[in-house]
SEFIZA-3560 file (N, C-alpha, C; in Angstrom, 3 decimals):
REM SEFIZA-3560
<numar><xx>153.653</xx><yy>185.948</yy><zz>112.712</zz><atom>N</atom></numar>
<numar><xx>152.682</xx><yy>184.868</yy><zz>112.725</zz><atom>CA</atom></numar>
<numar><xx>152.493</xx><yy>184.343</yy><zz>111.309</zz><atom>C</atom></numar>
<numar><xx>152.267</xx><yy>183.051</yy><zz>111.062</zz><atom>N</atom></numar>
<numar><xx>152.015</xx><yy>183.032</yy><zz>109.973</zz><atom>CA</atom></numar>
<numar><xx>150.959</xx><yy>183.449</yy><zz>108.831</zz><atom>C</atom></numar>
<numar><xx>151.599</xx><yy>183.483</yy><zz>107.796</zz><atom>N</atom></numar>
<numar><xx>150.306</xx><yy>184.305</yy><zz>106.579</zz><atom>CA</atom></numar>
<numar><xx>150.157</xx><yy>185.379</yy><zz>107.065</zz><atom>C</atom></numar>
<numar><xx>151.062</xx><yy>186.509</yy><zz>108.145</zz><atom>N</atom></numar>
<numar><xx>151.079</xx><yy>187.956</yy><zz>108.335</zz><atom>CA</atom></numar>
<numar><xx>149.984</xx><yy>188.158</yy><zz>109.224</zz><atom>C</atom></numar>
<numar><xx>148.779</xx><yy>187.214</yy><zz>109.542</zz><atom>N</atom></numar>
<numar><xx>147.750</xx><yy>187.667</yy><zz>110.267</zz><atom>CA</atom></numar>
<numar><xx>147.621</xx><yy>187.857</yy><zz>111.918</zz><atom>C</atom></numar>
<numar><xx>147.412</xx><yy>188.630</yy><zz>112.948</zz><atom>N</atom></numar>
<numar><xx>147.843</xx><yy>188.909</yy><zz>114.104</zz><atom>CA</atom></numar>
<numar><xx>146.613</xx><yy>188.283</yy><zz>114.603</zz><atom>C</atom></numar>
<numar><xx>146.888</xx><yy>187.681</yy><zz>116.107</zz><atom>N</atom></numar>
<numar><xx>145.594</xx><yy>187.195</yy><zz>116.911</zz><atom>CA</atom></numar>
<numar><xx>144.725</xx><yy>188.297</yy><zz>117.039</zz><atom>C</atom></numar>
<numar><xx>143.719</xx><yy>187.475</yy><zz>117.424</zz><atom>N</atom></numar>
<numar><xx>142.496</xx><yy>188.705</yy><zz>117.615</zz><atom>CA</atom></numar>
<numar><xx>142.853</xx><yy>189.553</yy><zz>118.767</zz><atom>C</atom></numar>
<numar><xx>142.462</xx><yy>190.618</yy><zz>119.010</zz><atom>N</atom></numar>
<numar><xx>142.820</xx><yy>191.432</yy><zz>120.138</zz><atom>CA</atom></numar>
<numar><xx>141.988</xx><yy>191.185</yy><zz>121.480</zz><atom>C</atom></numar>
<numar><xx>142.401</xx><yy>190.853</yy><zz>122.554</zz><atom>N</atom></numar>
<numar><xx>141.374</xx><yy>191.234</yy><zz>124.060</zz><atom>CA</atom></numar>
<numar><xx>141.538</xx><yy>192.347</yy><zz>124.318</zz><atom>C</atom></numar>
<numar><xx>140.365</xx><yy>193.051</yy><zz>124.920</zz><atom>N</atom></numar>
<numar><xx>140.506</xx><yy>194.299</yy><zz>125.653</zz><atom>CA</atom></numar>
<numar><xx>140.881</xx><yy>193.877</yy><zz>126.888</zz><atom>C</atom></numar>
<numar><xx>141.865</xx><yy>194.559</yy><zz>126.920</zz><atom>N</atom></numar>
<numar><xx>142.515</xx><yy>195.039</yy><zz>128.466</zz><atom>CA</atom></numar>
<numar><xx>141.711</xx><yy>195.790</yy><zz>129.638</zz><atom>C</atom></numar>
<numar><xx>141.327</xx><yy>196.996</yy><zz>129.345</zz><atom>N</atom></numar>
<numar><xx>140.467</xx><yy>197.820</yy><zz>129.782</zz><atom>CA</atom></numar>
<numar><xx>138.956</xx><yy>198.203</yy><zz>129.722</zz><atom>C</atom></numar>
<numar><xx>138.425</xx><yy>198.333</yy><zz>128.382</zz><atom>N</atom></numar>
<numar><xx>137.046</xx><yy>198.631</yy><zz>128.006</zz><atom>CA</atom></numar>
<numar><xx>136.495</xx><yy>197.637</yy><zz>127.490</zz><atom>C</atom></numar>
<numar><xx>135.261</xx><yy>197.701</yy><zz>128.418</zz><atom>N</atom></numar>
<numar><xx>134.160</xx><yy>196.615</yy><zz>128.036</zz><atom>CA</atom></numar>
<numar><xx>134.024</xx><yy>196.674</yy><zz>126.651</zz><atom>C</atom></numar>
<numar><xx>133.355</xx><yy>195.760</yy><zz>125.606</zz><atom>N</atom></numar>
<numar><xx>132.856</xx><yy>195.683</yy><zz>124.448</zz><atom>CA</atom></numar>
<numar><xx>131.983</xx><yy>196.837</yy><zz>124.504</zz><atom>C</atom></numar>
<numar><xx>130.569</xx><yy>197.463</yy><zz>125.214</zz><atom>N</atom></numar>
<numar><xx>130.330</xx><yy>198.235</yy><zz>124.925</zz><atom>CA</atom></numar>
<numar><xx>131.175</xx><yy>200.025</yy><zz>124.786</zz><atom>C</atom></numar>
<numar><xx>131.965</xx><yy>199.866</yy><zz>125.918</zz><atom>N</atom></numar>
<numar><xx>132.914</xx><yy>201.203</yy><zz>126.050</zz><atom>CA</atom></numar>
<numar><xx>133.738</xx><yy>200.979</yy><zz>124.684</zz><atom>C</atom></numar>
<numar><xx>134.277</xx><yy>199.749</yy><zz>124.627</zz><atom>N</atom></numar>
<numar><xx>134.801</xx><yy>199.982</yy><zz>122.753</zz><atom>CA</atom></numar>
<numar><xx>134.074</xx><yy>200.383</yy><zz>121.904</zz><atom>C</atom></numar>
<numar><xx>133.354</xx><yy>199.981</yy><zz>121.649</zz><atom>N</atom></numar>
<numar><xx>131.901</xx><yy>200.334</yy><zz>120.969</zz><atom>CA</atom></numar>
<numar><xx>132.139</xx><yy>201.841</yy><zz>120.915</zz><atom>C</atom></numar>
<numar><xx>131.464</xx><yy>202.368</yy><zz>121.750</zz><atom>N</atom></numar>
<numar><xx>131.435</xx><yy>203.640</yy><zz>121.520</zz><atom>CA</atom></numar>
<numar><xx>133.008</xx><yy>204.715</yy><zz>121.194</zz><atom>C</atom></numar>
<numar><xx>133.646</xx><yy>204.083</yy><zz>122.134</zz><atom>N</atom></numar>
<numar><xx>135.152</xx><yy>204.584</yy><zz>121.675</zz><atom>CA</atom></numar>
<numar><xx>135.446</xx><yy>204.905</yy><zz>119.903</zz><atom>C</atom></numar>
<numar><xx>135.076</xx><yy>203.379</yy><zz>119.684</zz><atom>N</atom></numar>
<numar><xx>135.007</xx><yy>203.633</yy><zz>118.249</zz><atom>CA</atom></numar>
<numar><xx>134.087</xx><yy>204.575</yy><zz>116.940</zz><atom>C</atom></numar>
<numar><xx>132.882</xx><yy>204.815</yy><zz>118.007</zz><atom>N</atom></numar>
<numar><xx>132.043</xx><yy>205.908</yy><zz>117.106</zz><atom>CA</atom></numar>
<numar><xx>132.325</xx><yy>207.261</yy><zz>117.345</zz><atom>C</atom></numar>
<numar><xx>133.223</xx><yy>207.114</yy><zz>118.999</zz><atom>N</atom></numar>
<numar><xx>133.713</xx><yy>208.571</yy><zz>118.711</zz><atom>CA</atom></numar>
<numar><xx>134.744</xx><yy>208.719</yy><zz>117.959</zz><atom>C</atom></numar>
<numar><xx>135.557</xx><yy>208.475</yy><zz>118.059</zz><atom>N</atom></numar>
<numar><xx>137.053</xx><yy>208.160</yy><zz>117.644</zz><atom>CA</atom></numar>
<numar><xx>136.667</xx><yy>208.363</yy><zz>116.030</zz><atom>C</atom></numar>
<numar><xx>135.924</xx><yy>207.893</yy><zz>115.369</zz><atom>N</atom></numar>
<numar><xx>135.377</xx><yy>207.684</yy><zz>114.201</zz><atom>CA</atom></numar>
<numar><xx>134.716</xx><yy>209.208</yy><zz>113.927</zz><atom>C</atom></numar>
<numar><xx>134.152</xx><yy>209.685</yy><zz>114.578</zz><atom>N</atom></numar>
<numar><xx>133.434</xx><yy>210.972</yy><zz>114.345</zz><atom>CA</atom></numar>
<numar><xx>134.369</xx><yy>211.940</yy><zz>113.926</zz><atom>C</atom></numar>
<numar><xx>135.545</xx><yy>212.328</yy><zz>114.846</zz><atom>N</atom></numar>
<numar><xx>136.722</xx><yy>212.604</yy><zz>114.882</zz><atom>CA</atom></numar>
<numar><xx>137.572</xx><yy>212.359</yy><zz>114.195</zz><atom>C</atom></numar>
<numar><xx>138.047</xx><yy>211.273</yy><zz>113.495</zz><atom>N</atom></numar>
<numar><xx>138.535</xx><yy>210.643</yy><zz>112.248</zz><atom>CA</atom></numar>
<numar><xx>138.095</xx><yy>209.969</yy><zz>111.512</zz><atom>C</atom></numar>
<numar><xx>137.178</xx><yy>210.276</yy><zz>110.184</zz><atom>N</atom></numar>
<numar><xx>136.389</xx><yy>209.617</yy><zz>109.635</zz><atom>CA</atom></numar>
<numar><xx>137.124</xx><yy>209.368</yy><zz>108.434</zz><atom>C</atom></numar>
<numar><xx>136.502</xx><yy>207.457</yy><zz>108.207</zz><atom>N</atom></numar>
<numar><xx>136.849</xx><yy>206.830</yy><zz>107.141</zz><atom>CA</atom></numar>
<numar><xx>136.410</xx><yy>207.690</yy><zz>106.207</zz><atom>C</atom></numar>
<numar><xx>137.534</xx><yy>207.723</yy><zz>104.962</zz><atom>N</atom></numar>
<numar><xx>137.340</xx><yy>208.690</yy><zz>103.828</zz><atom>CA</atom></numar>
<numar><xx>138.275</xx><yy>207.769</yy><zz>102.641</zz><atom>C</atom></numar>
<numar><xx>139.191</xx><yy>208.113</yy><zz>101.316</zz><atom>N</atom></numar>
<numar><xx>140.009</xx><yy>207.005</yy><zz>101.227</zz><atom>CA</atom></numar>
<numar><xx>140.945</xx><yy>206.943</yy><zz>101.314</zz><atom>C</atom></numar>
<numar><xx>141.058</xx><yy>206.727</yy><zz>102.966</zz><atom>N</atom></numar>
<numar><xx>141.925</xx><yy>205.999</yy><zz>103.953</zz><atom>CA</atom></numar>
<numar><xx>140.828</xx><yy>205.651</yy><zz>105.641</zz><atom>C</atom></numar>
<numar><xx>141.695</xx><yy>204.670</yy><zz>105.868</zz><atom>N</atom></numar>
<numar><xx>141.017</xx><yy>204.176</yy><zz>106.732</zz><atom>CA</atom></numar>
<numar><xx>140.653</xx><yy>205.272</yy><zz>107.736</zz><atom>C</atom></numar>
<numar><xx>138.917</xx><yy>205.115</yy><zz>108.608</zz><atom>N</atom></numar>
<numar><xx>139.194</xx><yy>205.929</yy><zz>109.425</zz><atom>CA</atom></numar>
<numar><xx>139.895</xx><yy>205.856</yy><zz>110.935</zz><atom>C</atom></numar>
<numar><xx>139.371</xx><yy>206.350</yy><zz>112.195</zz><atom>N</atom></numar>
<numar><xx>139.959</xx><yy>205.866</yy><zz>113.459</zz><atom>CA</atom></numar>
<numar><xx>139.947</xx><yy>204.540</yy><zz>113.951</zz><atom>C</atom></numar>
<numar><xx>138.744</xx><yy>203.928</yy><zz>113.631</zz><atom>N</atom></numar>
<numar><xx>137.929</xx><yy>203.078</yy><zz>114.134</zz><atom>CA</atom></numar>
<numar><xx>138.814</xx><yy>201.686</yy><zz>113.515</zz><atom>C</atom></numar>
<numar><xx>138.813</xx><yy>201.778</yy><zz>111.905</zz><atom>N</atom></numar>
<numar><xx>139.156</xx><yy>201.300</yy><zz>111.149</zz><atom>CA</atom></numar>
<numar><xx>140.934</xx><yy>200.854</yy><zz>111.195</zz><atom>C</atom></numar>
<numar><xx>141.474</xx><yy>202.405</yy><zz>111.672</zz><atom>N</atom></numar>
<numar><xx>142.749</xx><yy>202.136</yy><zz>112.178</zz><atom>CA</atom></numar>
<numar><xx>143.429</xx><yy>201.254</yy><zz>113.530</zz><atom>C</atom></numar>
<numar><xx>142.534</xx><yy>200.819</yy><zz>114.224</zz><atom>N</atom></numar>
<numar><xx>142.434</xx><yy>200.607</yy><zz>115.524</zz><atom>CA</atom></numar>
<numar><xx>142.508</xx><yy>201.684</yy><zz>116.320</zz><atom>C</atom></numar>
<numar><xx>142.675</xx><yy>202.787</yy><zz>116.330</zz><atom>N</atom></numar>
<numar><xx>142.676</xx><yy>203.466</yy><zz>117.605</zz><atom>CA</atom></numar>
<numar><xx>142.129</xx><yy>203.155</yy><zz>119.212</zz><atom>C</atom></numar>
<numar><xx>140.603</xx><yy>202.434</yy><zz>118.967</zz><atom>N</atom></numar>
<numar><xx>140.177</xx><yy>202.673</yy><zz>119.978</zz><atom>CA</atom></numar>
<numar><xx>141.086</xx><yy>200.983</yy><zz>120.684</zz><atom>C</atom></numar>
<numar><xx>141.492</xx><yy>200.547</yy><zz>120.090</zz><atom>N</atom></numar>
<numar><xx>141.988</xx><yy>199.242</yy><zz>120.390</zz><atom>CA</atom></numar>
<numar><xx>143.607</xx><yy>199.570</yy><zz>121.172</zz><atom>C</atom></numar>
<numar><xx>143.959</xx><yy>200.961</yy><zz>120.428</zz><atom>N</atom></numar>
<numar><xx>145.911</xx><yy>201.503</yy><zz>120.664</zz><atom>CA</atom></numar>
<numar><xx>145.419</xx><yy>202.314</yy><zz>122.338</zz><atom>C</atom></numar>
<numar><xx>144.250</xx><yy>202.392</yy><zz>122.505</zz><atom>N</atom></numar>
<numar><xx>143.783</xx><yy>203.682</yy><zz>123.218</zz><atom>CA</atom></numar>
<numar><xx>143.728</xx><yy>202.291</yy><zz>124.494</zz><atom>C</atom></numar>
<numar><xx>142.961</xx><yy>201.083</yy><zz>123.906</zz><atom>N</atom></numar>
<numar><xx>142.611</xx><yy>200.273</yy><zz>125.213</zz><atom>CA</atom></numar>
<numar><xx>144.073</xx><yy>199.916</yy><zz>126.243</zz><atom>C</atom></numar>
<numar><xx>145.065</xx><yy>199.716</yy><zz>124.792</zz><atom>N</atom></numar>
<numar><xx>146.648</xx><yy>199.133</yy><zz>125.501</zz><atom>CA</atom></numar>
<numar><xx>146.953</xx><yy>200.368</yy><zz>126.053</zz><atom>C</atom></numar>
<numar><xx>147.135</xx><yy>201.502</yy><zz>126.138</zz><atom>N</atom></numar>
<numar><xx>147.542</xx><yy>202.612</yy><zz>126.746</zz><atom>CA</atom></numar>
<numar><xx>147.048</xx><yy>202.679</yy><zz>128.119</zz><atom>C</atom></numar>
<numar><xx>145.306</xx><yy>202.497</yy><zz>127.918</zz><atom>N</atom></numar>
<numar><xx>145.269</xx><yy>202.384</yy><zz>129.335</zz><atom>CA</atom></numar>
<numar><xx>145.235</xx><yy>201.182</yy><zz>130.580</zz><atom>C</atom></numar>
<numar><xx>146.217</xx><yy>200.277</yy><zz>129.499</zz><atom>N</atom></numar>
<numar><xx>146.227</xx><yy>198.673</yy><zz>130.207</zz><atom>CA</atom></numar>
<numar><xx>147.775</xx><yy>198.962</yy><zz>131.136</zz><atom>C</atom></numar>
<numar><xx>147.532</xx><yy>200.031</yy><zz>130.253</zz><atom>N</atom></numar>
<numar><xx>149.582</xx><yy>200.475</yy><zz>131.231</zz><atom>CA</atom></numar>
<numar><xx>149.375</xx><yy>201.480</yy><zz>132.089</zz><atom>C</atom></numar>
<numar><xx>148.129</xx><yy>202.350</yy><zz>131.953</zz><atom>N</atom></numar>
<numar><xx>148.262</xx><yy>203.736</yy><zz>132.037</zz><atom>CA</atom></numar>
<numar><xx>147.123</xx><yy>203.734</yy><zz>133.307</zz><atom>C</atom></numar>
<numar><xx>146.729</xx><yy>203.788</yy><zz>134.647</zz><atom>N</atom></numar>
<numar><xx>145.901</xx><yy>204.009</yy><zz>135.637</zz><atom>CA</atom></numar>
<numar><xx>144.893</xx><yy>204.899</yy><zz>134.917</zz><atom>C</atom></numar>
<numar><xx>145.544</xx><yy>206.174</yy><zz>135.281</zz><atom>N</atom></numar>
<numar><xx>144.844</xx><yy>207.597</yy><zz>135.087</zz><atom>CA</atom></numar>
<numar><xx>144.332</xx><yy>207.308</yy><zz>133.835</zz><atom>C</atom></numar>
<numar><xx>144.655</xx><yy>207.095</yy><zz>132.883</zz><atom>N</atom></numar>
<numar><xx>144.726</xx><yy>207.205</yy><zz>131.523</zz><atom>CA</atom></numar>
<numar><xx>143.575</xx><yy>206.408</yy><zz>131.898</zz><atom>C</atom></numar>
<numar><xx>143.172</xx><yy>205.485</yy><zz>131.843</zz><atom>N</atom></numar>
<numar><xx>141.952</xx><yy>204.318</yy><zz>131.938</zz><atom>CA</atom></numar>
<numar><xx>140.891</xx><yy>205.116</yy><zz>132.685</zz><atom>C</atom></numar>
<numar><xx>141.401</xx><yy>205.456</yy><zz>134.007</zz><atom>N</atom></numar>
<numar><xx>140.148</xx><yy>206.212</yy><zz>134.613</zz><atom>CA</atom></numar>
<numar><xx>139.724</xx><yy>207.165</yy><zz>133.979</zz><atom>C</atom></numar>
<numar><xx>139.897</xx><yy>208.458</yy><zz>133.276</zz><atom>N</atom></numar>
<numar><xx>139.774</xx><yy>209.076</yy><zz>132.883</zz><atom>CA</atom></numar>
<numar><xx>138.944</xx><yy>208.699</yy><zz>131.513</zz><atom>C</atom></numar>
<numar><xx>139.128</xx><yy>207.983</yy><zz>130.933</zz><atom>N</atom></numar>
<numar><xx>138.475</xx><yy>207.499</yy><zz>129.468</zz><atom>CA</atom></numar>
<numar><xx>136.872</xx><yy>206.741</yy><zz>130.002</zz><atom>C</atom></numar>
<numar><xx>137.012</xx><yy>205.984</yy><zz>131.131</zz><atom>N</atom></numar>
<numar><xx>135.836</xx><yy>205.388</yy><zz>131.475</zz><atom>CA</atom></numar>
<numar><xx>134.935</xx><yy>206.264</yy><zz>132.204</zz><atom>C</atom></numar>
<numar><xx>135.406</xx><yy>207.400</yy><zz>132.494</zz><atom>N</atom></numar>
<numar><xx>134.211</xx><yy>208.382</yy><zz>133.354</zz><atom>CA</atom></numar>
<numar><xx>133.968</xx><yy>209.020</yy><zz>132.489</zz><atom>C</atom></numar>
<numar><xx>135.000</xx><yy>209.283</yy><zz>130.892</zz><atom>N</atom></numar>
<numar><xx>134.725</xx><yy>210.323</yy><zz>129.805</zz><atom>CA</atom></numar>
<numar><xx>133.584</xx><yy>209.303</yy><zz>128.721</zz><atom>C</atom></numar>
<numar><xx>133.867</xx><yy>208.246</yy><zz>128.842</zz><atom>N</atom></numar>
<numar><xx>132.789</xx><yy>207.445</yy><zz>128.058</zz><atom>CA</atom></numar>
<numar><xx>131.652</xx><yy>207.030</yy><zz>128.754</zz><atom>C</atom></numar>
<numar><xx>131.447</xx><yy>206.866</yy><zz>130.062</zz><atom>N</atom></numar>
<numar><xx>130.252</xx><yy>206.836</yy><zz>130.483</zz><atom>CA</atom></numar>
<numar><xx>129.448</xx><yy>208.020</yy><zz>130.825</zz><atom>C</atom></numar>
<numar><xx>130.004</xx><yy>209.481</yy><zz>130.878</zz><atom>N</atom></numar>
<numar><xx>129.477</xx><yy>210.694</yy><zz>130.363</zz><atom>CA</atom></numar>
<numar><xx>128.723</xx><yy>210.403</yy><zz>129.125</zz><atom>C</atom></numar>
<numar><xx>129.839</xx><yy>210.471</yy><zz>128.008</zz><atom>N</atom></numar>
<numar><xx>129.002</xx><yy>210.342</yy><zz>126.932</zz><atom>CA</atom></numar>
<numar><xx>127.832</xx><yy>209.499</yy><zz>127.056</zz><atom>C</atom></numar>
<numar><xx>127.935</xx><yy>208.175</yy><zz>127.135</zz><atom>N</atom></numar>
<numar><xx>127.014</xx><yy>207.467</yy><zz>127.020</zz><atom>CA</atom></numar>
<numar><xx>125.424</xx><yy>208.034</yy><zz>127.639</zz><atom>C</atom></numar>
<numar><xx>125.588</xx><yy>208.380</yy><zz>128.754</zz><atom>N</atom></numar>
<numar><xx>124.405</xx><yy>209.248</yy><zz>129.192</zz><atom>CA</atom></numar>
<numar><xx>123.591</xx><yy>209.861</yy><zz>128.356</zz><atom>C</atom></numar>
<numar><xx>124.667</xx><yy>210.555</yy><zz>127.985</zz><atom>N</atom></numar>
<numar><xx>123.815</xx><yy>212.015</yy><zz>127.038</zz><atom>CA</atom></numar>
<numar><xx>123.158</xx><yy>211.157</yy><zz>125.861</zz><atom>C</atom></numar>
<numar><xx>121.800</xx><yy>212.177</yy><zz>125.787</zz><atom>N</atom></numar>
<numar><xx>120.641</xx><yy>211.742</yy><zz>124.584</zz><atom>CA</atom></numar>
<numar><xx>120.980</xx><yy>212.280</yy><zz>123.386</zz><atom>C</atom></numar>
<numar><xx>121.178</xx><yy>211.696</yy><zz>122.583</zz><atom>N</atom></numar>
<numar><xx>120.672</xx><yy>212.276</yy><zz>120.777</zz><atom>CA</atom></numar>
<numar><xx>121.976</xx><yy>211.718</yy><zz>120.055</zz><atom>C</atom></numar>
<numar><xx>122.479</xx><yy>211.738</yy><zz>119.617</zz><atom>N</atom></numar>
<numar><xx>123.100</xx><yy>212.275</yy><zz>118.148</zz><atom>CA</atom></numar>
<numar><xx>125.120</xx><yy>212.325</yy><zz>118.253</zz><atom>C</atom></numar>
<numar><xx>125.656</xx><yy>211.331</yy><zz>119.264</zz><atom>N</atom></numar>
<numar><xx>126.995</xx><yy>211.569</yy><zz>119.443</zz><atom>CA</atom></numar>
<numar><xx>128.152</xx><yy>212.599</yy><zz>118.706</zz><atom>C</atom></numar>
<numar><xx>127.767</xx><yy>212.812</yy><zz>117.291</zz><atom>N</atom></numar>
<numar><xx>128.003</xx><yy>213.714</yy><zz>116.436</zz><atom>CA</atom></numar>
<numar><xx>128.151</xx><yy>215.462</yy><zz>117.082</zz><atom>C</atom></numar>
<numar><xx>126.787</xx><yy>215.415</yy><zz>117.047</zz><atom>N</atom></numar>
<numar><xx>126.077</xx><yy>216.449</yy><zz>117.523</zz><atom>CA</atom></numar>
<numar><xx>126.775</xx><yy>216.930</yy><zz>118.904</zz><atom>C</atom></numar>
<numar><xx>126.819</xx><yy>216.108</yy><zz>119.099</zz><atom>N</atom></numar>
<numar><xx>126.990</xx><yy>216.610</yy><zz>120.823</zz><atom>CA</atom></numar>
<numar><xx>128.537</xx><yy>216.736</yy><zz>120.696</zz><atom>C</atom></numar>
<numar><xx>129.378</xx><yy>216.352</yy><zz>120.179</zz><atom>N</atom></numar>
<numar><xx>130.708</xx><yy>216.454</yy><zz>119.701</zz><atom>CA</atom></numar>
<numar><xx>130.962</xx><yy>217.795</yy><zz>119.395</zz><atom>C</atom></numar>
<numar><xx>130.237</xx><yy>218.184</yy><zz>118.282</zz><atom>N</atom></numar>
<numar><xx>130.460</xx><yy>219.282</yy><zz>117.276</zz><atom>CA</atom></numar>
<numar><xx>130.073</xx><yy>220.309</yy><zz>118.245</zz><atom>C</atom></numar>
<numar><xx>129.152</xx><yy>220.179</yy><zz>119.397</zz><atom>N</atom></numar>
<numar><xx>128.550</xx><yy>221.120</yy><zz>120.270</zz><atom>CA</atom></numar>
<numar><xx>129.723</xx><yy>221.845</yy><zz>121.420</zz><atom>C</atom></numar>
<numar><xx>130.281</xx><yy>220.520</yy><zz>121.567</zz><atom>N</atom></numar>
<numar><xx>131.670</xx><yy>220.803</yy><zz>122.794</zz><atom>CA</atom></numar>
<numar><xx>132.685</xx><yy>221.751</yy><zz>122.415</zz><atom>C</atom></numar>
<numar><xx>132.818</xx><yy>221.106</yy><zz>120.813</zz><atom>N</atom></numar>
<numar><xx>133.845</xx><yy>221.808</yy><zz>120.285</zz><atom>CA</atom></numar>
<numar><xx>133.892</xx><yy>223.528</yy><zz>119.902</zz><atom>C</atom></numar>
<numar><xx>132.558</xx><yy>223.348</yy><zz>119.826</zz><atom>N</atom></numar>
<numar><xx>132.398</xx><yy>225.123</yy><zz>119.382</zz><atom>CA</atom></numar>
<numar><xx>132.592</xx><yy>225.899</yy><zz>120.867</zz><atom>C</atom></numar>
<numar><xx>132.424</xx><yy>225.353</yy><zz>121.376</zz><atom>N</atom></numar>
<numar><xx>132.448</xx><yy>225.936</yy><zz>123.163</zz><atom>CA</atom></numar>
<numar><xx>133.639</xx><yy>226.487</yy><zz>123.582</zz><atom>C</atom></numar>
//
């Protein structure tokens, strides 16, 4: 494209808010430091095209992000909580 710059991206799969959060997890998990972090990298954007191809892959991310979303407090927190488990 010209001047190197790529169109803006549509989501395929996840609403603006499910990106949203995709990206604060994704981000929790790979945090900007100096280098870009997840969020920053696109991930949650590489994650939407995967599941624009991928059925399962989509279902699975939208019942795993509207879990999250439920839960009260601190996305961090509740991350770091799973993981010790």
């Amino acid at each position: 494209s010209p001047g190197g710059k790529l169109p803006p991206y549509t989501a395929k799969v996840f609403t603006p808010a499910e990106l949203s959060l995709l990206a604060r997890l994704t981000e929790i998990i790979i945090p900007k430091t100096d280098t870009p972090g997840a969020a920053e990298a696109g991930v949650p954007l590489l994650m939407d095209g995967t599941a624009g191809r991928n059925a399962g892959f989509a279902a699975n991310w939208k019942k795993a992000l509207a879990w999250f979303a439920a839960q009260p407090g601190d996305p961090a927190a509740l991350i770091a909580r799973i993981s010790a488990e």
